[in-house]
C-alpha positions in Angstrom: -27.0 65.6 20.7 -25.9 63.6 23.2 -28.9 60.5 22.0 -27.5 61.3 18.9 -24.2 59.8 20.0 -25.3 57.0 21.5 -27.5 56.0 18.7 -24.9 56.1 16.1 -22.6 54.1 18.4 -25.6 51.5 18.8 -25.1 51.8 14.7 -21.6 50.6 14.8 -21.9 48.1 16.9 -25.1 46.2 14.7 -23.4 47.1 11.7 -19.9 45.4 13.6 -22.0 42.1 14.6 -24.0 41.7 11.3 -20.5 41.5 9.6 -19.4 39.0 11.9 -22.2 37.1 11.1 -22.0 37.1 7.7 -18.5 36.6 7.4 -19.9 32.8 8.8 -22.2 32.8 5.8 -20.0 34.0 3.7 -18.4 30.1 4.2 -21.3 28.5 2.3 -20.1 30.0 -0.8 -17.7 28.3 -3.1 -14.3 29.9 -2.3 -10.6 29.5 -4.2 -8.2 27.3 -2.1 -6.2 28.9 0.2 -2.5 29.5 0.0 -0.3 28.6 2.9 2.7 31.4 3.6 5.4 29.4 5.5 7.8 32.2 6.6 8.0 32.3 10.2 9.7 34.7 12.4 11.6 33.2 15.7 8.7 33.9 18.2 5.4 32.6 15.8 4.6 31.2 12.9 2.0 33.3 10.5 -1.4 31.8 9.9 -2.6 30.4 6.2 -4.4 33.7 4.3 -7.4 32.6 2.1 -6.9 34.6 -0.8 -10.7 35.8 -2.3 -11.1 37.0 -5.6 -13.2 39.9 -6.6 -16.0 38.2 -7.2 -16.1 36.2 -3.9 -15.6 39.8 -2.0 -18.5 40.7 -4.2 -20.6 38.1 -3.0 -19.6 38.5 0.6 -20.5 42.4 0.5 -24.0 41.6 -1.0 -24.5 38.9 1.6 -23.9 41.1 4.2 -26.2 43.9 2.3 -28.7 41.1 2.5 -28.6 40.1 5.6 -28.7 44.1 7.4 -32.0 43.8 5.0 -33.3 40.8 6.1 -32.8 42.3 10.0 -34.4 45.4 9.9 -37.0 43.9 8.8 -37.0 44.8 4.6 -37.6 41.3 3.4 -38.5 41.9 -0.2 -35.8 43.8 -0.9 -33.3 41.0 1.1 -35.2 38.4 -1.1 -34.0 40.1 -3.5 -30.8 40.8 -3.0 -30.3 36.5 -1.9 -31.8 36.2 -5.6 -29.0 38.6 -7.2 -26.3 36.6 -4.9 -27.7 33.2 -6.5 -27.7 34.5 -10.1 -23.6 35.3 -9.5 -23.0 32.1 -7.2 -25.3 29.4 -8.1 -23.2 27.5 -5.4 -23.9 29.7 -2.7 -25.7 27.8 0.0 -26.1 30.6 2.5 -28.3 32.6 0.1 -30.0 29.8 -0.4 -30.5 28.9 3.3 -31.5 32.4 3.7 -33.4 32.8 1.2 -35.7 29.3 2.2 -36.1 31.2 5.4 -37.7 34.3 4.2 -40.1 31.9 1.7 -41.4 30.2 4.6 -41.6 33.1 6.4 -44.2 34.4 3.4 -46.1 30.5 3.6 -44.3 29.3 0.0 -43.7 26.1 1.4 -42.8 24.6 -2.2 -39.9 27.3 -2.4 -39.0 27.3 0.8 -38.3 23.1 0.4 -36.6 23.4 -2.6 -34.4 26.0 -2.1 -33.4 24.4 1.7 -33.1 21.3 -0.3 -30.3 22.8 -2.8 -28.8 24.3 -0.1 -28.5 21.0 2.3 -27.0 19.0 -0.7 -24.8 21.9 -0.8 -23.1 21.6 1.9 -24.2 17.9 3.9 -21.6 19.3 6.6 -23.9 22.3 7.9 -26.8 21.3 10.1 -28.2 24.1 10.8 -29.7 23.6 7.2 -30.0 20.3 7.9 -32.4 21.3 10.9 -34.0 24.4 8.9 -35.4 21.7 6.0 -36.4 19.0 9.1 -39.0 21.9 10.6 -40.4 22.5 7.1 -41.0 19.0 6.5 -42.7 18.7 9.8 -45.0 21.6 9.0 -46.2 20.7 6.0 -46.6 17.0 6.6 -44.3 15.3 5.1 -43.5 12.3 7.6 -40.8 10.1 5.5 -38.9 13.1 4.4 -38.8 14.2 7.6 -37.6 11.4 9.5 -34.8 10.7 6.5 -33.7 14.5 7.2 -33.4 13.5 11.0 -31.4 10.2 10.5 -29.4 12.6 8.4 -28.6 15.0 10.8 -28.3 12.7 13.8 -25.2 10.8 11.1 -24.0 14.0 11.5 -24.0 14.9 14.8 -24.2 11.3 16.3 -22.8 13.3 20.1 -26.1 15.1 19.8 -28.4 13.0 22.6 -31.3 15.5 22.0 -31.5 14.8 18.0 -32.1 11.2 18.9 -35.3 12.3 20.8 -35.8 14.1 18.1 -35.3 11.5 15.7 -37.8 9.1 18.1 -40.5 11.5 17.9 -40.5 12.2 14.1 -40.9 8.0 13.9 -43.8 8.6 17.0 -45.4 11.1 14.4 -45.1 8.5 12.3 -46.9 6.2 14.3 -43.7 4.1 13.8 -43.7 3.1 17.4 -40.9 0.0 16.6 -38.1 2.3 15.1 -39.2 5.1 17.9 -38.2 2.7 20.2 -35.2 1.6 18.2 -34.1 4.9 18.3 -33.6 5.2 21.8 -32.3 1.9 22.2 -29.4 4.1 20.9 -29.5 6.6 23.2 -29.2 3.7 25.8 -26.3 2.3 24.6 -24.3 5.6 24.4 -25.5 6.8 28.0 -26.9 3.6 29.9 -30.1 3.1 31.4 -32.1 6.8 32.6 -35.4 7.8 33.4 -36.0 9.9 30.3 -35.2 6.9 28.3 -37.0 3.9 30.2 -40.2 6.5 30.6 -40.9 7.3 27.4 -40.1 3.7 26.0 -42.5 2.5 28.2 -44.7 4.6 27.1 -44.5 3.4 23.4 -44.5 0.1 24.6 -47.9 0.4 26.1 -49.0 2.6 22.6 -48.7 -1.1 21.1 -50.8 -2.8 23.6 -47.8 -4.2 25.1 -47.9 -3.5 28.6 -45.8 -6.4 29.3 -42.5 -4.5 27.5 -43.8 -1.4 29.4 -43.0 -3.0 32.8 -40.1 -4.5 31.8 -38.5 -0.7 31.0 -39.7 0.3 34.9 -37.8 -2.9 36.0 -34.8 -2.5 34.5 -34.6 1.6 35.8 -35.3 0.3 39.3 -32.5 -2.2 38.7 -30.4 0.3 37.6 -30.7 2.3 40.4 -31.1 0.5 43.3 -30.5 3.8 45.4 -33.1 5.7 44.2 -36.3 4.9 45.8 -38.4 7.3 43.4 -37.7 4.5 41.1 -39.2 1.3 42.5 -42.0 3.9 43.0 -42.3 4.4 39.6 -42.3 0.8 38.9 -45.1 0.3 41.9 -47.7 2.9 39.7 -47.0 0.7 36.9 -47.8 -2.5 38.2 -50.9 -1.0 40.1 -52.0 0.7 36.6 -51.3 -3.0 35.5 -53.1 -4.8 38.1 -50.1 -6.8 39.4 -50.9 -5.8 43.2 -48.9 -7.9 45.2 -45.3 -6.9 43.0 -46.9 -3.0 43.4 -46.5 -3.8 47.3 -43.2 -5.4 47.5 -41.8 -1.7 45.4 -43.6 0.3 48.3 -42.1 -1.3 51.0 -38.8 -1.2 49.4 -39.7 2.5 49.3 -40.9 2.4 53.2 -38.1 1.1 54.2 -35.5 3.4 52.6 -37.3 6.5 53.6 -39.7 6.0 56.1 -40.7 9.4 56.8 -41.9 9.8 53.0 -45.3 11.3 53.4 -46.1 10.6 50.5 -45.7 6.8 50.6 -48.6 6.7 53.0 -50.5 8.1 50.1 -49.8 5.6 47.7 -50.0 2.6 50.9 -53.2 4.1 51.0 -53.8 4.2 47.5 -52.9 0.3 47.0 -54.8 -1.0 50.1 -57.9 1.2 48.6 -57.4 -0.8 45.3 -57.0 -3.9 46.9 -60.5 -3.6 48.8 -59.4 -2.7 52.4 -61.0 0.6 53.6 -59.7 0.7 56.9 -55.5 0.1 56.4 -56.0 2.8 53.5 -57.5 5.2 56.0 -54.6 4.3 58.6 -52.0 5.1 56.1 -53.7 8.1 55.1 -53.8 9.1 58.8 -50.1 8.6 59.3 -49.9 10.9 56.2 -52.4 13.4 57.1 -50.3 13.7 60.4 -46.9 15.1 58.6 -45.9 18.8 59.5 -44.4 18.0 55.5 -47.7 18.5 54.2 -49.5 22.3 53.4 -52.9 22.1 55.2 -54.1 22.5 51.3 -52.3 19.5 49.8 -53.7 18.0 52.6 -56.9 18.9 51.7 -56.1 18.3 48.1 -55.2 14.6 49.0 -58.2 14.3 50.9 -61.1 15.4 48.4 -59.3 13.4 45.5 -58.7 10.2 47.2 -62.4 9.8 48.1 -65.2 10.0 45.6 -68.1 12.8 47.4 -70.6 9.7 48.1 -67.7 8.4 50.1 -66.7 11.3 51.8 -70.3 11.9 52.9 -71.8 8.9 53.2 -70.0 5.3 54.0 -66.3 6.8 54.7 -67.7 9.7 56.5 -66.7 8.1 60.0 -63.0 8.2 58.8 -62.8 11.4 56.9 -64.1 13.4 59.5 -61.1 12.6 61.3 -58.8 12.8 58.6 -59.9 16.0 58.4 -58.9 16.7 62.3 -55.9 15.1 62.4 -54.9 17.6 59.2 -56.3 20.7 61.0 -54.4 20.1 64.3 -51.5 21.2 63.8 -52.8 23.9 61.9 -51.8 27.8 63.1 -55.2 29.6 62.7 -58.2 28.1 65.0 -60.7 29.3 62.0 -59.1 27.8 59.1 -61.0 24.2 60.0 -64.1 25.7 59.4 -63.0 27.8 56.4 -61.6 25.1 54.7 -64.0 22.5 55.0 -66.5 25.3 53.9 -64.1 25.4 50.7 -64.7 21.4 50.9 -68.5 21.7 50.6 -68.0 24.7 48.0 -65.9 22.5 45.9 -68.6 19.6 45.7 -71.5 22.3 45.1 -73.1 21.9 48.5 -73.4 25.9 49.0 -75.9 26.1 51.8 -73.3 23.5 54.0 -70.9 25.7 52.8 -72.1 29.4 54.0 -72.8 27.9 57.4 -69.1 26.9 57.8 -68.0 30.3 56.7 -70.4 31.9 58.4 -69.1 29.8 62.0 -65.6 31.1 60.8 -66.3 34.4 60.4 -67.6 34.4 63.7 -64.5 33.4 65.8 -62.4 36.2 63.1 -64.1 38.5 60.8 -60.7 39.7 60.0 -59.9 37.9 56.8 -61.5 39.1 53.4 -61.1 36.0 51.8 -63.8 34.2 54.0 -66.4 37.2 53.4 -65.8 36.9 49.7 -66.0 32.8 49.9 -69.3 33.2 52.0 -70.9 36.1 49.7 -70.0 33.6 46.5 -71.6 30.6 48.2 -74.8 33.1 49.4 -75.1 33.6 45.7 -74.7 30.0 44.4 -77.0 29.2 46.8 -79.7 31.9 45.9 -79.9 32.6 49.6 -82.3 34.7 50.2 -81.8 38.4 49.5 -82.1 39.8 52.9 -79.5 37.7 54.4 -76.9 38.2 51.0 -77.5 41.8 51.5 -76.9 41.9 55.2 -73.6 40.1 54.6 -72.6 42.1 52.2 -73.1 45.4 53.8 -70.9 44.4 56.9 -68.5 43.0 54.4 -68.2 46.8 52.6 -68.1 48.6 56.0 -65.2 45.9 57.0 -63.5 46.1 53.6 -64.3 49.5 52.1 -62.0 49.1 49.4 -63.0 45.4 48.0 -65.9 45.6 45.4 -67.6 42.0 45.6 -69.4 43.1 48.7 -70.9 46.2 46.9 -71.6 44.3 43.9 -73.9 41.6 46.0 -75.7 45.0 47.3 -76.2 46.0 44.1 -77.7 42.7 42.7 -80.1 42.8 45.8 -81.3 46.1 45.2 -81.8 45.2 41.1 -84.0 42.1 42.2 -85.9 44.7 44.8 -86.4 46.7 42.0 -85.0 49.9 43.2 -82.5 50.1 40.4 -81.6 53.9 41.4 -79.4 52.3 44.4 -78.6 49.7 42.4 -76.7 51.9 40.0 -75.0 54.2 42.3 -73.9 51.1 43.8 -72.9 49.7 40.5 -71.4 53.4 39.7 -69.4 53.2 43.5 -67.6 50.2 41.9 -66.5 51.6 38.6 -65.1 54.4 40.8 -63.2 51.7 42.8 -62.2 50.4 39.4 -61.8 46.9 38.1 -58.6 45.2 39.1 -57.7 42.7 36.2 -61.3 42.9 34.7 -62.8 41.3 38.2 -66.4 42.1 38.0 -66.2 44.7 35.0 -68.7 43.2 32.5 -71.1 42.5 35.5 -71.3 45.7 36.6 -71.8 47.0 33.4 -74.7 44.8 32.3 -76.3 45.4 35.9 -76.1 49.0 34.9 -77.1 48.6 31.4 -80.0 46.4 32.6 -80.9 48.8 35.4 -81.0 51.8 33.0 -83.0 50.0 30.4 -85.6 49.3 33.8 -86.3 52.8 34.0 -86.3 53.8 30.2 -83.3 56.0 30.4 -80.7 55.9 27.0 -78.0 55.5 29.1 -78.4 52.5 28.8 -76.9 51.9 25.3 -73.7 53.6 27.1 -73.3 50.2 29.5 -74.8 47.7 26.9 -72.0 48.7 24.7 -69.3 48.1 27.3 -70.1 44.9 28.2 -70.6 44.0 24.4 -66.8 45.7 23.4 -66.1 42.7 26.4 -68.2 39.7 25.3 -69.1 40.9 21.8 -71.3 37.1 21.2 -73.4 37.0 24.2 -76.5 36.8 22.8 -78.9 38.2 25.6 -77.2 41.1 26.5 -77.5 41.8 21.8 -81.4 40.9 22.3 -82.3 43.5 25.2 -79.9 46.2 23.7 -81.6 45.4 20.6 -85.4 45.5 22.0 -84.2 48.5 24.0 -83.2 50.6 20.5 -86.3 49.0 19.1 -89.1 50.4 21.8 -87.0 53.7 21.4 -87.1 53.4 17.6 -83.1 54.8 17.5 -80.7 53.3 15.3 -82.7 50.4 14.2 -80.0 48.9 11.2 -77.9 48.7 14.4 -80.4 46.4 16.2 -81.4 44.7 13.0 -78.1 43.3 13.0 -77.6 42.6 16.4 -80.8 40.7 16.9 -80.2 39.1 13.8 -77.2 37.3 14.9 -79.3 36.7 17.8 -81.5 34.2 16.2 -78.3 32.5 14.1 -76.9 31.8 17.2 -80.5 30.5 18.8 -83.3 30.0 16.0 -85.9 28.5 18.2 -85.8 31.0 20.8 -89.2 32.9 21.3 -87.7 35.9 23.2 -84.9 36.4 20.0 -87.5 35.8 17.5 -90.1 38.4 19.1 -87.6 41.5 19.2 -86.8 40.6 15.7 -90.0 40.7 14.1 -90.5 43.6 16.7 -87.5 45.6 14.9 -88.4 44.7 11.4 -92.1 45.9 12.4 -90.7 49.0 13.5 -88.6 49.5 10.7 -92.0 48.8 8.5 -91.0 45.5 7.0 -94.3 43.5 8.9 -94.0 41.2 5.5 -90.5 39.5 6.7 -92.0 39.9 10.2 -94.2 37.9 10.1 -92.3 34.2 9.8 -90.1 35.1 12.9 -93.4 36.3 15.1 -95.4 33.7 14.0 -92.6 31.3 15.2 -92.2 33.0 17.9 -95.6 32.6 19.1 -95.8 29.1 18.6 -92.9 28.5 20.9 -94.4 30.7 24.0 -98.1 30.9 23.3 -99.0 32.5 27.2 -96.6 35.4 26.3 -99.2 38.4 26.1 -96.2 40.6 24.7 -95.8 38.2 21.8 -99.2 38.1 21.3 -99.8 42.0 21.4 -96.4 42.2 18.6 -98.3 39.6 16.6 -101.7 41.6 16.2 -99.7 44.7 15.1 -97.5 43.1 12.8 -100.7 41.3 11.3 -102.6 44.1 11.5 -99.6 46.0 9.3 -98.9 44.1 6.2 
């Protein structure tokens, strides 16, 4: 009884705030004049009463029957209703704003125009329906519609900054890039010179190949604001994106000499002197930067790997950013995370073998941390390292981290390419008992199992094959063996008919697709419409003695 209650009080209280609501709407229809009652008393005076007729209170009470519709979700019938309001009150703007609302809602962009139209000529004061018939010109592509709608409501609402961006970026739609810019020339005058402004002009500027203007905006904001540095740097990326080096310099020392324990000017010294062709004072200010306790050890690292290109890291830099790389790492907390990270280094620019030896020197100063076992079983695999090694790893890995499922997966994969599938799928079973956090791993172990399963004949097969399918229902290998499996079984063949089928869509000139195709249709005793797909199929691997044994018996059946 007692949810009851509260339910019916939740009633009220919707029922209370819809009114409210709609006593607002209730102002876009045409109402009488209101009549002014002057009698005071000694302490206040009364306010005016607008008198409504009973045909206005009509019209208010079937706008708020409309609009408890329109919320709880019945939109016909609050379609309706705005319809029945219009055929009373032609005049009605809010039922027609409304009713533009639920039109669009149902994609009848013509209506939904129209009738927002009516209702903005209505009532030019109201900008929400100003704003309502801006977005439905935008979406259906109307460009000079939609930019007179905005210069409308910005008229309007001229104290509004944000319709002027708004305004600038209907004339960028445009590709109106003069009047874009015109536009916040306005916002300028009203607030001054900011960087929203002097940013986004500059861009425009630049849209009409006139870098020159660009620069000029970046000027004028570091002029501005001479006591913001972040400004002249700014203005120093946009002469070094311009080539103008020597103005790029001046900004950075400005910047260098208002904060000089900005790490990150150092990086962009470093990135102007590398621009300007001198190696060595871009690997000193790099160093002073790679020397701030400021910096994460990984933004260092970030910096580091971005800033040189991999032949220059390795090859004729490698004299400075091996010590780049020490002077990062000395400060560091953990002793292993040198040799962890540059592993990540290697991993990041695909050198894998480099890579597991790093982890592998990590791991043996602290096996502790998961992380590295997982980084140095990924780069094992990358690496196709050999199997006895990956499998070693892995098992100390599981006996370390018992509860982490990477380290059983590796096993797994070992013993599939060992071909002792059996441990491979109680491995692979192990993990689904661990379960898959976030999906990691799920679709590989269940197309290890499926493939393991199919290894030794058994139907359970189908079980795993349709897992990983409900996962990755377009992967076209895992389709062909499920379908070559059902086929050698000769169960459910329409199934695999269409499965293989979209096989070959996907990849028409592959032999393996094309064989268990004309394999299925031979099975299903159809050798006629076999024959194309086996015949291709055997021109595009002619050493495969399965194809060749399919193409007898299908010849042999027509």
């Amino acid at each position: 009884m007692q949810h009851i209650k509260t339910h019916k009080v939740a009633e009220h209280l919707c029922f209370a705030a819809l009114c409210l609501v709609l006593a607002v709407l209730a102002a876009g229809c045409k109402a009488s004049k209101p009549s002014t009652d002057k009698a005071t008393t000694k302490r206040y005076e009364r306010k005016p009463i607008v008198e409504r007729s009973d045909e206005q209170l009509k019209t208010e009470s079937m706008l708020i029957d409309a609009k408890m519709l329109q919320e709880t979700g019945q939109e016909d019938a609050a379609a309706q209703r705005y319809s029945d309001i219009l055929a009373r009150d032609p005049g009605c703007t809010a039922a027609m704003y409304e009713l533009s609302r639920l039109a669009a809602q149902k994609g009848m962009a013509d209506s939904a125009i129209t009738l927002s139209r009516r209702a903005v000529e209505g009532d030019r004061s109201n900008v929400w329906y100003a704003l309502h018939l801006a977005t439905l010109y935008r979406l259906t592509n109307h460009p000079k519609e939609y930019i007179d709608t905005w210069e409308g409501i910005v008229a309007l609402r001229p104290e509004v900054l944000d319709y002027y961006y708004e305004l600038s970026n209907a004339y960028l739609l445009n590709k109106d890039y003069k009047n874009a810019i015109a536009v916040l020339n306005r916002v300028e005058k009203k607030v001054g010179v900011t960087e929203q402004v002097s940013t986004q002009k500059a861009k425009l500027w630049t849209a009409m190949g006139r870098e020159d203007k660009a620069l000029q905006e970046f000027e004028a904001l570091a002029k501005a604001m001479p006591q913001e540095s972040r400004y002249n740097g700014i203005l120093a990326e946009a002469y070094m994106a311009d080539g103008k080096y020597d103005k790029a310099k001046e900004c950075y020392d400005r910047v260098l000499a208002a904060n000089p324990d900005d790490e990150y000017i150092h990086i962009s010294l470093a990135e102007y002197y590398k621009a300007t062709k001198q190696p060595r004072k871009a690997y000193e200010e790099l160093r002073i930067a790679m020397a701030q306790k400021n910096l994460s050890t990984s933004n260092k690292l970030h910096i580091l790997t971005n800033f040189y290109t991999a032949e220059e890291f390795y090859g004729i830099y490698s004299q400075y950013t091996y010590d780049l790389l020490e002077v990062a790492m000395r400060d560091c907390d953990d002793s292993t995370t040198f040799a962890a990270l540059y592993g990540d280094v290697l991993m990041r620019q695909k050198k894998y073998e480099e890579a597991v030896h790093q982890f592998t020197m990590s791991l043996s100063v602290d096996s502790s941390k998961y992380e590295i076992w997982e980084a140095l079983l990924v780069a094992e695999l990358s690496s196709n390292s050999d199997t006895a090694r990956m499998g070693r790893d892995a098992r100390r890995a599981s006996t370390l981290f018992p509860l982490h499922t990477l380290p059983y997966y590796i096993q797994a994969i070992v013993e599939h390419d060992n071909g002792r599938y059996e441990r491979s799928i109680e491995l692979a079973h192990h993990i689904e008992k661990l379960g898959f956090e976030k999906g990691y791993l799920e679709p590989d172990v269940y197309m290890l199992l499926a493939e393991c399963y199919n290894r030794l004949e058994d139907s359970r097969s189908y079980e795993y094959y349709e897992k990983f399918l409900k996962i990755y229902p377009n992967d076209a290998q895992a389709m062909n063996s499920y379908a070559y499996r059902l086929a050698l079984d000769k169960k459910d063949l329409d199934r695999a008919e269409q499965m293989s089928r979209r096989t070959i869509e996907a990849e028409p000139e592959n032999p393996f697709f094309l064989d268990t195709y004309a394999w299925i249709l031979h099975q299903m005793g159809r050798d006629k419409e076999a024959r194309p797909y086996i015949e291709k199929a055997l021109k595009r691997d002619s050493t495969s003695d399965e194809v060749r044994e399919h193409y007898n018996a299908i010849m042999k059946g027509q």
